[in-house]
Structure formats: C-alpha cells, structure tokens
N, CA, C and O atoms as a GROMACS GRO file, in nm:
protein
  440
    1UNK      N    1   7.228  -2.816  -8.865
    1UNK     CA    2   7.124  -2.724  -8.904
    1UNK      C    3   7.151  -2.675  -9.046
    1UNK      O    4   7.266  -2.667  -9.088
    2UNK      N    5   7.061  -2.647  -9.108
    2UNK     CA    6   7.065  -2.550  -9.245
    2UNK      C    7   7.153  -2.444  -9.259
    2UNK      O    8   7.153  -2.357  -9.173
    3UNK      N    9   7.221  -2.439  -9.344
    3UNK     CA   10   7.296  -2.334  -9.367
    3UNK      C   11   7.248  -2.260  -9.475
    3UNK      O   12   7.163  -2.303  -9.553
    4UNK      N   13   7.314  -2.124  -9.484
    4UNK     CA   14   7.251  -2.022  -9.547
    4UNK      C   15   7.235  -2.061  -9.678
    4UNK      O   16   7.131  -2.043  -9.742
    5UNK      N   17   7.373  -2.134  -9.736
    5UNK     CA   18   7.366  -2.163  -9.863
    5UNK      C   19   7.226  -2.276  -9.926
    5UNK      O   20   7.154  -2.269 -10.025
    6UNK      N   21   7.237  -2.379  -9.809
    6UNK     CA   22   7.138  -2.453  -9.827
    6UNK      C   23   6.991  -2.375  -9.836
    6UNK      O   24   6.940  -2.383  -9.948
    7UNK      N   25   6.931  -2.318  -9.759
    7UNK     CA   26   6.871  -2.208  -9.738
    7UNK      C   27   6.820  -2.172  -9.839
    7UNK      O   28   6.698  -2.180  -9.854
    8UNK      N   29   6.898  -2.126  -9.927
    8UNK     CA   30   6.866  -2.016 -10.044
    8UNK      C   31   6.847  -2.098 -10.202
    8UNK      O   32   6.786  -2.067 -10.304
    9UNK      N   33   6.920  -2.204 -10.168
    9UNK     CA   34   6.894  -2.321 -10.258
    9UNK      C   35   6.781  -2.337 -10.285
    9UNK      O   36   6.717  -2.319 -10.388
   10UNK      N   37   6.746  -2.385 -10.150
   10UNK     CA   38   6.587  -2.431 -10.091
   10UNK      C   39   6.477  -2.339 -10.138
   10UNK      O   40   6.377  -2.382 -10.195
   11UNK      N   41   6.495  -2.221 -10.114
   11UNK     CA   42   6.402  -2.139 -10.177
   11UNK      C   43   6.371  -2.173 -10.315
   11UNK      O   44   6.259  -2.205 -10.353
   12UNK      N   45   6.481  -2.164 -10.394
   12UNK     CA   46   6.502  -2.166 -10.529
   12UNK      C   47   6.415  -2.276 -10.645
   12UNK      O   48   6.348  -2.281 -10.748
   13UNK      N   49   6.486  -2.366 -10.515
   13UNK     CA   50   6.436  -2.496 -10.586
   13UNK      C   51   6.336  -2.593 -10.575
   13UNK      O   52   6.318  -2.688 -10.652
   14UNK      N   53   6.254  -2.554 -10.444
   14UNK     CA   54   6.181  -2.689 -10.372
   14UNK      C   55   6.028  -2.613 -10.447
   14UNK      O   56   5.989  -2.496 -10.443
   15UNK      N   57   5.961  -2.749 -10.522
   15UNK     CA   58   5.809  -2.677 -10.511
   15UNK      C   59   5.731  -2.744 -10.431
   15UNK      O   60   5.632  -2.802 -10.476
   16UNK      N   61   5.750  -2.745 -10.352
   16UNK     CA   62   5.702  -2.774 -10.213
   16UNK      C   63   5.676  -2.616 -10.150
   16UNK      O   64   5.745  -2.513 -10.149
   17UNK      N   65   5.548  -2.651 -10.101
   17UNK     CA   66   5.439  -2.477 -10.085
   17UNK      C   67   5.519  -2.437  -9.937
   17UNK      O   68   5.594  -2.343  -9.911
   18UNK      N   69   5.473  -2.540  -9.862
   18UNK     CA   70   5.497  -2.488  -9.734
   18UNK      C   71   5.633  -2.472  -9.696
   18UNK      O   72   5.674  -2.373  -9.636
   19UNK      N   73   5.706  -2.573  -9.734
   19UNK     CA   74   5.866  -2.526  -9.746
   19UNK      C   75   5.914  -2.420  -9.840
   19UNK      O   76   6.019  -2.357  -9.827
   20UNK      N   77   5.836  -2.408  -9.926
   20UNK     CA   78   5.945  -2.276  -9.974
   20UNK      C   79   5.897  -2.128  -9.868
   20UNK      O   80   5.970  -2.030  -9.853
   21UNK      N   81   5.772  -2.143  -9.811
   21UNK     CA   82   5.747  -2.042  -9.737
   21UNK      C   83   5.811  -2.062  -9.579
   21UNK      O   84   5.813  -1.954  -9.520
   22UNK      N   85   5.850  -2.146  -9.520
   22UNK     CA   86   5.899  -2.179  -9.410
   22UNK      C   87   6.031  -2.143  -9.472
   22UNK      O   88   6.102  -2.146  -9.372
   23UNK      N   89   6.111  -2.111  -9.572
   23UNK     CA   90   6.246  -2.107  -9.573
   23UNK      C   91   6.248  -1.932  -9.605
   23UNK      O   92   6.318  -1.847  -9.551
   24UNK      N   93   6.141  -1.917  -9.715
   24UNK     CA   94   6.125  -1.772  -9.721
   24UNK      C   95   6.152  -1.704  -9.589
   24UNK      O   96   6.253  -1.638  -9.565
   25UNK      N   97   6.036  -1.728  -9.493
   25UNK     CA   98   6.033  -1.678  -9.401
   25UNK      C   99   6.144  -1.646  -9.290
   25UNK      O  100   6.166  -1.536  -9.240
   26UNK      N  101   6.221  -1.787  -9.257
   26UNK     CA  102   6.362  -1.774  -9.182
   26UNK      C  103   6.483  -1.713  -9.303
   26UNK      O  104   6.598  -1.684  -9.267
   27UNK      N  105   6.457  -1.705  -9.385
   27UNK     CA  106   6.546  -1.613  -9.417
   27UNK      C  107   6.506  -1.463  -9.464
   27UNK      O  108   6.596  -1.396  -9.514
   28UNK      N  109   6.368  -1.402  -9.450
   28UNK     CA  110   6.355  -1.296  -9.388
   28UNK      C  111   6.383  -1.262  -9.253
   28UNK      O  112   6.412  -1.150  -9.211
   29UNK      N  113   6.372  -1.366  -9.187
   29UNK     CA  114   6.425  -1.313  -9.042
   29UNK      C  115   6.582  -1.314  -8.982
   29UNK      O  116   6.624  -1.252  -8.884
   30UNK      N  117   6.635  -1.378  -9.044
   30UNK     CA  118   6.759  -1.401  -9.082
   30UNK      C  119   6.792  -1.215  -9.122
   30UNK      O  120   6.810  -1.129  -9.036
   31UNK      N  121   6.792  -1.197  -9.228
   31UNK     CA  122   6.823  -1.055  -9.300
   31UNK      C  123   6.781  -0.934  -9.168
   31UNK      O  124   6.859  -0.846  -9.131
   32UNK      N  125   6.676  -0.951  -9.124
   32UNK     CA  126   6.583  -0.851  -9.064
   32UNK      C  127   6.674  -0.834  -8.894
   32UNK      O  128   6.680  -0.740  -8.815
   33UNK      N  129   6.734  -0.971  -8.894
   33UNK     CA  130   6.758  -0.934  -8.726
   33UNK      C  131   6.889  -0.834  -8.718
   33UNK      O  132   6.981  -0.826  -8.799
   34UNK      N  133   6.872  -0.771  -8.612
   34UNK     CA  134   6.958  -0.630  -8.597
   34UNK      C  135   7.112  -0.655  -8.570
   34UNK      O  136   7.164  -0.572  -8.495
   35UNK      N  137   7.198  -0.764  -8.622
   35UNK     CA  138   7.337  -0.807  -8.574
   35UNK      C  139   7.362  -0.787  -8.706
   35UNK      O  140   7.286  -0.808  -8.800
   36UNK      N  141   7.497  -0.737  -8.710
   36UNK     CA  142   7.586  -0.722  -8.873
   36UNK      C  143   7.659  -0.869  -8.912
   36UNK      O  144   7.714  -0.964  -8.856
   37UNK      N  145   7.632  -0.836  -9.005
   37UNK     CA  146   7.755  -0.985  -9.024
   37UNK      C  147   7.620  -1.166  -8.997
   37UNK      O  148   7.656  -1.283  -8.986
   38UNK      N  149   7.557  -1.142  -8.997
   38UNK     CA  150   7.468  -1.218  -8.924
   38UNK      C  151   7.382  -1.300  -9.054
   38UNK      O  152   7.279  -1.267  -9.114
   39UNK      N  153   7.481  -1.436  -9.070
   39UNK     CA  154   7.424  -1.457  -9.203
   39UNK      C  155   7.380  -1.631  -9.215
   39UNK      O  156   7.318  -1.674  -9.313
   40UNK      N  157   7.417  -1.705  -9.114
   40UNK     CA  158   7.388  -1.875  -9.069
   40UNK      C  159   7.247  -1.853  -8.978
   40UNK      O  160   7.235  -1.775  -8.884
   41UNK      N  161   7.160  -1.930  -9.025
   41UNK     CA  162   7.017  -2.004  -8.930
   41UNK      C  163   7.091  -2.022  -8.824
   41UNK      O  164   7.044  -1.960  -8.728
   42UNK      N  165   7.194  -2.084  -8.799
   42UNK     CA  166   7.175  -2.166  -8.656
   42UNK      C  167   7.249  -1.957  -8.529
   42UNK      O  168   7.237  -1.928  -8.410
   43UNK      N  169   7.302  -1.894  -8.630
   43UNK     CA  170   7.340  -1.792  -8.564
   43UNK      C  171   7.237  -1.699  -8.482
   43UNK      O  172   7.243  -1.627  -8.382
   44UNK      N  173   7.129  -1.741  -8.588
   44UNK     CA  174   7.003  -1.654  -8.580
   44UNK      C  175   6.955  -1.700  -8.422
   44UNK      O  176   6.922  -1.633  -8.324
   45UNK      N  177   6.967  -1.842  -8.447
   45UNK     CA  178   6.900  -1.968  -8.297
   45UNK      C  179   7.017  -1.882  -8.203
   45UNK      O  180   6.966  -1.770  -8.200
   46UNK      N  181   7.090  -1.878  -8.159
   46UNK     CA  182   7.205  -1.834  -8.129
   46UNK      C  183   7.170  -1.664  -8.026
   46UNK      O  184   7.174  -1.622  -7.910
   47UNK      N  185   7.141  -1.626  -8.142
   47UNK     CA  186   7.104  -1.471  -8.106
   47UNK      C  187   6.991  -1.471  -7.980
   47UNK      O  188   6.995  -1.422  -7.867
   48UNK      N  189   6.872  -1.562  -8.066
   48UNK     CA  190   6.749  -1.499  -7.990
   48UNK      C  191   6.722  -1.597  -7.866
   48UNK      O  192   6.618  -1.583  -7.802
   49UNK      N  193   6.816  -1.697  -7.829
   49UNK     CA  194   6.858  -1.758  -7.713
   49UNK      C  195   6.971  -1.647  -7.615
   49UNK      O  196   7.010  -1.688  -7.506
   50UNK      N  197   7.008  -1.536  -7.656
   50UNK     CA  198   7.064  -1.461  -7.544
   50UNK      C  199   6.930  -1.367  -7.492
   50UNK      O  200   6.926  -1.288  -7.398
   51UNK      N  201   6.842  -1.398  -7.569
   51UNK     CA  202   6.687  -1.274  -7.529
   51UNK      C  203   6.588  -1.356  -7.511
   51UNK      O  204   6.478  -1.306  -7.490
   52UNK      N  205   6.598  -1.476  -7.513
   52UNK     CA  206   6.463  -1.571  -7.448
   52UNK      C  207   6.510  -1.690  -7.381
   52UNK      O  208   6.574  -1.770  -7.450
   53UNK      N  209   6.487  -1.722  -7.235
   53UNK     CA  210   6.512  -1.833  -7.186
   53UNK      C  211   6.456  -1.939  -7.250
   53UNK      O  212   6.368  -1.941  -7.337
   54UNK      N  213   6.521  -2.033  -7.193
   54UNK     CA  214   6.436  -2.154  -7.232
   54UNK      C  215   6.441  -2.190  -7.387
   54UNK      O  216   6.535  -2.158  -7.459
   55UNK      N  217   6.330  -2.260  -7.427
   55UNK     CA  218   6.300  -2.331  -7.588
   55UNK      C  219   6.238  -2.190  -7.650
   55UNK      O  220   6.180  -2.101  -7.589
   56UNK      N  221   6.266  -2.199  -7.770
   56UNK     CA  222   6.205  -2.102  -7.870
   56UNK      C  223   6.065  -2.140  -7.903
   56UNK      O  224   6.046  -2.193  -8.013
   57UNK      N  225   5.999  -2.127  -7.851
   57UNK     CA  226   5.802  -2.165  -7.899
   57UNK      C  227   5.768  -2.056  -7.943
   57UNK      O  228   5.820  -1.945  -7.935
   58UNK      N  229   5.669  -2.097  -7.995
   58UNK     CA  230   5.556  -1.975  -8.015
   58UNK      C  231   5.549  -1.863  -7.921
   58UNK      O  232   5.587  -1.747  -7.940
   59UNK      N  233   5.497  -1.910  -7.825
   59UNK     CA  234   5.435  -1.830  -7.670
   59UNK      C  235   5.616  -1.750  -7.659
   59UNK      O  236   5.626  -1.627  -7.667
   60UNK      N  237   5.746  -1.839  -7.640
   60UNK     CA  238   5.828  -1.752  -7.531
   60UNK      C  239   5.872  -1.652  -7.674
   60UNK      O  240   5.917  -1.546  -7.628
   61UNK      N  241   5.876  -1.647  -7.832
   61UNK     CA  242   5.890  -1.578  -7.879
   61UNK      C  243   5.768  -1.463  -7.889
   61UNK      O  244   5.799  -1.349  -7.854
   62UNK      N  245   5.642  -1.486  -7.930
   62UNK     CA  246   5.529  -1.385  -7.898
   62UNK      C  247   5.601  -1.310  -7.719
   62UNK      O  248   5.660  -1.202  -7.726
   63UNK      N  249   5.595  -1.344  -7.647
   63UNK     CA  250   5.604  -1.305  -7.508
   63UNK      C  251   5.736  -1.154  -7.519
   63UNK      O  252   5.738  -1.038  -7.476
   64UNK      N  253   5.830  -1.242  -7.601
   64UNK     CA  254   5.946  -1.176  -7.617
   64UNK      C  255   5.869  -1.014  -7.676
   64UNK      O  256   5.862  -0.902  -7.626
   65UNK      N  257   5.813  -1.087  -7.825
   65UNK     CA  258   5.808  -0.976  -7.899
   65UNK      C  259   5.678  -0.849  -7.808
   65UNK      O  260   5.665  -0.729  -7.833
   66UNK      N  261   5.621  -0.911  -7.733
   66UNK     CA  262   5.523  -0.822  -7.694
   66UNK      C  263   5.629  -0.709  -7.613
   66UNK      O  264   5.616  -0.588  -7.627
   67UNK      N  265   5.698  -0.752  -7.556
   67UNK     CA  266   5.785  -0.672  -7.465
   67UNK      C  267   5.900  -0.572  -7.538
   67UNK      O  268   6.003  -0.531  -7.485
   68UNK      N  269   5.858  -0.547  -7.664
   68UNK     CA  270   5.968  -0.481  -7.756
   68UNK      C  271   5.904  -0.315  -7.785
   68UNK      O  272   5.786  -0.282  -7.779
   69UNK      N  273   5.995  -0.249  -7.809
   69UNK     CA  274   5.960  -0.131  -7.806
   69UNK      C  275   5.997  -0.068  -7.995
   69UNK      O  276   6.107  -0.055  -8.050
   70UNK      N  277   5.833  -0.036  -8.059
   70UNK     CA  278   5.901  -0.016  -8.181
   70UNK      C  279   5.985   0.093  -8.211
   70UNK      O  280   6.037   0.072  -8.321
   71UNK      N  281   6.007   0.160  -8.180
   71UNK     CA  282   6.111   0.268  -8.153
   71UNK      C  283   6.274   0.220  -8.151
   71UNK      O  284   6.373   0.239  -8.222
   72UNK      N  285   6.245   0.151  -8.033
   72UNK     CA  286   6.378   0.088  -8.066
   72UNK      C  287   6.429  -0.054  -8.093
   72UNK      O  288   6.543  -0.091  -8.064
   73UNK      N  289   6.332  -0.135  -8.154
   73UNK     CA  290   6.378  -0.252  -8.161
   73UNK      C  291   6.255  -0.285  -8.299
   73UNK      O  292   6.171  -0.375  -8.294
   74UNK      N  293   6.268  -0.216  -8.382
   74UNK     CA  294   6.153  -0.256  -8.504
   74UNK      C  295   6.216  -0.347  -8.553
   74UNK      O  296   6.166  -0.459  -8.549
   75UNK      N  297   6.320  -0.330  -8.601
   75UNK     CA  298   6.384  -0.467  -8.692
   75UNK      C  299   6.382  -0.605  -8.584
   75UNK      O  300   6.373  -0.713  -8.642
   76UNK      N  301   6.388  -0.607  -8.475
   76UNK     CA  302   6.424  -0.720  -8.373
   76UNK      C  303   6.287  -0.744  -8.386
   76UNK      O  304   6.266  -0.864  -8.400
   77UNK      N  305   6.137  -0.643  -8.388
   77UNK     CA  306   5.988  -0.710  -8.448
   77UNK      C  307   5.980  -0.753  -8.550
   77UNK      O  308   5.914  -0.856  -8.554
   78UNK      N  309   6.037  -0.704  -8.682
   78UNK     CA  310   6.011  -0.736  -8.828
   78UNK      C  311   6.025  -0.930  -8.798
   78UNK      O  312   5.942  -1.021  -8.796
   79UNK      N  313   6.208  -0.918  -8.774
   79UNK     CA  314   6.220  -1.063  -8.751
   79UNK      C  315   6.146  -1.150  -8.698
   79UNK      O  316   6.101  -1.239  -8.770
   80UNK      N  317   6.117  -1.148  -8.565
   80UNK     CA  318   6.022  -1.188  -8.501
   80UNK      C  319   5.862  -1.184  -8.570
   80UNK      O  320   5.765  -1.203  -8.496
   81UNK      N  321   5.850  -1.165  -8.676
   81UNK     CA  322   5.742  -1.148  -8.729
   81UNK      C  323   5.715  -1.259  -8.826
   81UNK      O  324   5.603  -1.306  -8.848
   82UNK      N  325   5.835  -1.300  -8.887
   82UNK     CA  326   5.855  -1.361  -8.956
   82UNK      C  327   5.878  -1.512  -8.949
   82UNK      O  328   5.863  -1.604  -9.029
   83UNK      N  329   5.924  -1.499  -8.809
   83UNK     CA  330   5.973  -1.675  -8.719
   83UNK      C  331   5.854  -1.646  -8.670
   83UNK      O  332   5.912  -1.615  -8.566
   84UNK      N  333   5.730  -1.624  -8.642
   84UNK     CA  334   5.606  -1.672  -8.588
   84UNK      C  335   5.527  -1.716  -8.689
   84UNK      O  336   5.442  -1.801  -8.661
   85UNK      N  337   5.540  -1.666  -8.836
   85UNK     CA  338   5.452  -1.713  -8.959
   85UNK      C  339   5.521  -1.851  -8.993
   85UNK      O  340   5.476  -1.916  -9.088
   86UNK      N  341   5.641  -1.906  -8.911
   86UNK     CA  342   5.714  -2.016  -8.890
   86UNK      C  343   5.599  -2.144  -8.852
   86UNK      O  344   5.575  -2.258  -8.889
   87UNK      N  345   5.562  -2.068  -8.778
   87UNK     CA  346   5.440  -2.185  -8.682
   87UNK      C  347   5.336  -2.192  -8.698
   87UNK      O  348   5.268  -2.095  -8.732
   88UNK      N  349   5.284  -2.327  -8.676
   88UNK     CA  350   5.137  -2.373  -8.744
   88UNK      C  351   5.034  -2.354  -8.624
   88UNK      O  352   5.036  -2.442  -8.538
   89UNK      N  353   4.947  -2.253  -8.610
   89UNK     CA  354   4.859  -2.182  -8.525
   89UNK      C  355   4.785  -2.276  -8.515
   89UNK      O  356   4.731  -2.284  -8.405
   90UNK      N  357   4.757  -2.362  -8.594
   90UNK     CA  358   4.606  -2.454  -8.638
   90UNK      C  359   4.656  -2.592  -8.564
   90UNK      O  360   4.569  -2.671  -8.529
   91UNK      N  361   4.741  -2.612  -8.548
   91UNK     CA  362   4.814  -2.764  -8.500
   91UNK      C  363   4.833  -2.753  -8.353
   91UNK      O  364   4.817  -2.645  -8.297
   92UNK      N  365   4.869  -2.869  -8.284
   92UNK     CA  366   4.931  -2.895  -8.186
   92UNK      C  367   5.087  -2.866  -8.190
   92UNK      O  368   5.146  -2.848  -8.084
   93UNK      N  369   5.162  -2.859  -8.323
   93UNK     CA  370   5.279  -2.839  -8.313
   93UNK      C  371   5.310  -2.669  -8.283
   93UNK      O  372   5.423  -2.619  -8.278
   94UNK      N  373   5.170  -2.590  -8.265
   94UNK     CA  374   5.245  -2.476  -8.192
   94UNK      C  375   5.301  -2.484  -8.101
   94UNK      O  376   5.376  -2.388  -8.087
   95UNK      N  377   5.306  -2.569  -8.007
   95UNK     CA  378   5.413  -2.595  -7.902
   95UNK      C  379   5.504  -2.620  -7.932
   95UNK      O  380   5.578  -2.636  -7.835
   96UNK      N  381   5.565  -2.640  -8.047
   96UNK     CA  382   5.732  -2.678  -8.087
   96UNK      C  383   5.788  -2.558  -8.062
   96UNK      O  384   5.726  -2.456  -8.033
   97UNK      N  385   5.936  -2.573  -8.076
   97UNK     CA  386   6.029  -2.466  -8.054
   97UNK      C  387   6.095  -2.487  -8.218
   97UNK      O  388   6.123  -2.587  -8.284
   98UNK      N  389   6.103  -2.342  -8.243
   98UNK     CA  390   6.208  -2.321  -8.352
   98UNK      C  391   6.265  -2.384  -8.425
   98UNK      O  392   6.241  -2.396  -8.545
   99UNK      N  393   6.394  -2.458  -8.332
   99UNK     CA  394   6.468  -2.553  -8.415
   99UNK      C  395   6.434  -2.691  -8.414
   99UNK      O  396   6.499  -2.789  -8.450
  100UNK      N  397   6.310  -2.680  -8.363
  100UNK     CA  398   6.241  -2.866  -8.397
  100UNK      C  399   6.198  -2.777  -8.536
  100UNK      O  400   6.260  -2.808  -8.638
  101UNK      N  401   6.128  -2.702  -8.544
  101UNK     CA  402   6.020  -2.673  -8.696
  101UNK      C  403   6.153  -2.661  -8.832
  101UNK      O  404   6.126  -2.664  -8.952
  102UNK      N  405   6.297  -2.648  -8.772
  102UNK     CA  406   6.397  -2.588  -8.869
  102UNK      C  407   6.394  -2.742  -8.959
  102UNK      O  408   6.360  -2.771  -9.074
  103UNK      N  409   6.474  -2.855  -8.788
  103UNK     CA  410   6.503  -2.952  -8.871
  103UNK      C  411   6.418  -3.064  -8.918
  103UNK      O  412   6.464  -3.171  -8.959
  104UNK      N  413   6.257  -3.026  -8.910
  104UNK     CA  414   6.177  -3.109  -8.929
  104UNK      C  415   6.195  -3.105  -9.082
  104UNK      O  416   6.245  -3.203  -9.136
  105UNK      N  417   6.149  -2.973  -9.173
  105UNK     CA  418   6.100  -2.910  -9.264
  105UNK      C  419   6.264  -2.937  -9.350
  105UNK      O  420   6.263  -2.951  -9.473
  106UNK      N  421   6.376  -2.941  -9.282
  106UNK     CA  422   6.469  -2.970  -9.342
  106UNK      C  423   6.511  -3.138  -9.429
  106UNK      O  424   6.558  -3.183  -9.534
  107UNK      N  425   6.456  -3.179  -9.306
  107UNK     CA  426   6.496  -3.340  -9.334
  107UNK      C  427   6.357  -3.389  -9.376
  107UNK      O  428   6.333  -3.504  -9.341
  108UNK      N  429   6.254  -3.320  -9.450
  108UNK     CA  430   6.157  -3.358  -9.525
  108UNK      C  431   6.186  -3.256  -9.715
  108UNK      O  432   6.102  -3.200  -9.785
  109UNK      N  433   6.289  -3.269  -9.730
  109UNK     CA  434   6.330  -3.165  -9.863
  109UNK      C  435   6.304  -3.270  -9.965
  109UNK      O  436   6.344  -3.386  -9.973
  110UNK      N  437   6.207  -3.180 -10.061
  110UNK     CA  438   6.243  -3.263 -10.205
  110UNK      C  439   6.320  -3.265 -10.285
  110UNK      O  440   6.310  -3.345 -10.378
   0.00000   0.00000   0.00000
C-alpha cells in the first residue's frame, strides 16, 4: 500500500486531476482520524476495520458514519467525510471497498 511519504509526493507532483484529489483526500483523512501518532494509509485501513465489519465500501462506511455522534466523534466524521469523496457515486465502482480504490489509483501514477 502507499505510504505516507509516497502520499505526499503524489500530491505534489502528479497532474493528474483525479489523483491528486483522491490522494488529497486520504490524506485529509489520514490527519483528521482521532488516533495520535497515526501517520501510514494502510494504518488508517487498520483503524477503521476495528469499527466496520467486513470490506470498507461506500454503504458499510456511510452506515458507520450515520451512527456517529457529533459531539463525540466529529473528527472520526471529518475523516469519514473525506474517504467517501474517495468514491465515485456516478459509477458502478461505488461498490468497491477502500483499499481496491487505494491500490487502483496507485498503480495508475504518472
């Protein structure tokens, strides 16, 4: 999987539209999620697999986030806000999970 360093590279350097916003984005959510120290993509996958069974989709992350309380879990929404602008609403690939969309967008880099 992508690492942070790669990550930030990626931002930097790709002019490629949708990838620099697919990397923007996981690494706003990256920053945003509520664990210290919390600085690798695949940690992030990591995290929000102890709070959602199953594959990371669209639906079981929306599902997640509906069930959050902003009071006490705003930053655990911010993130989650950010890995849903991950996914293509308009496609059939809203059914992907997470880390299919990570290493698709990865192993298509210019």
């Amino acid at each position: 999987m992508l690492s942070s360093d790669e990550l930030n590279d990626l931002i930097h350097s790709t002019s490629n539209d949708r990838n620099k916003r697919l990397a923007n984005s996981l690494e706003m959510a990256l920053n945003d999620w509520p664990k210290p120290n919390l600085s690798e993509p695949d940690e992030l996958i990591t995290e929000l697999k102890k709070v959602i069974a199953g594959k990371l989709t669209f639906e079981a992350l929306s599902n997640y986030l509906n069930g959050l309380a902003p009071m006490v879990d705003a930053w655990k929404m911010e993130s989650l806000s950010y890995i849903a602008d991950m996914f293509d609403t308009k496609e059939a690939r809203l059914h992907d999970d997470l880390e299919s969309i990570i290493n698709r967008f990865t192993e298509n880099l210019d």
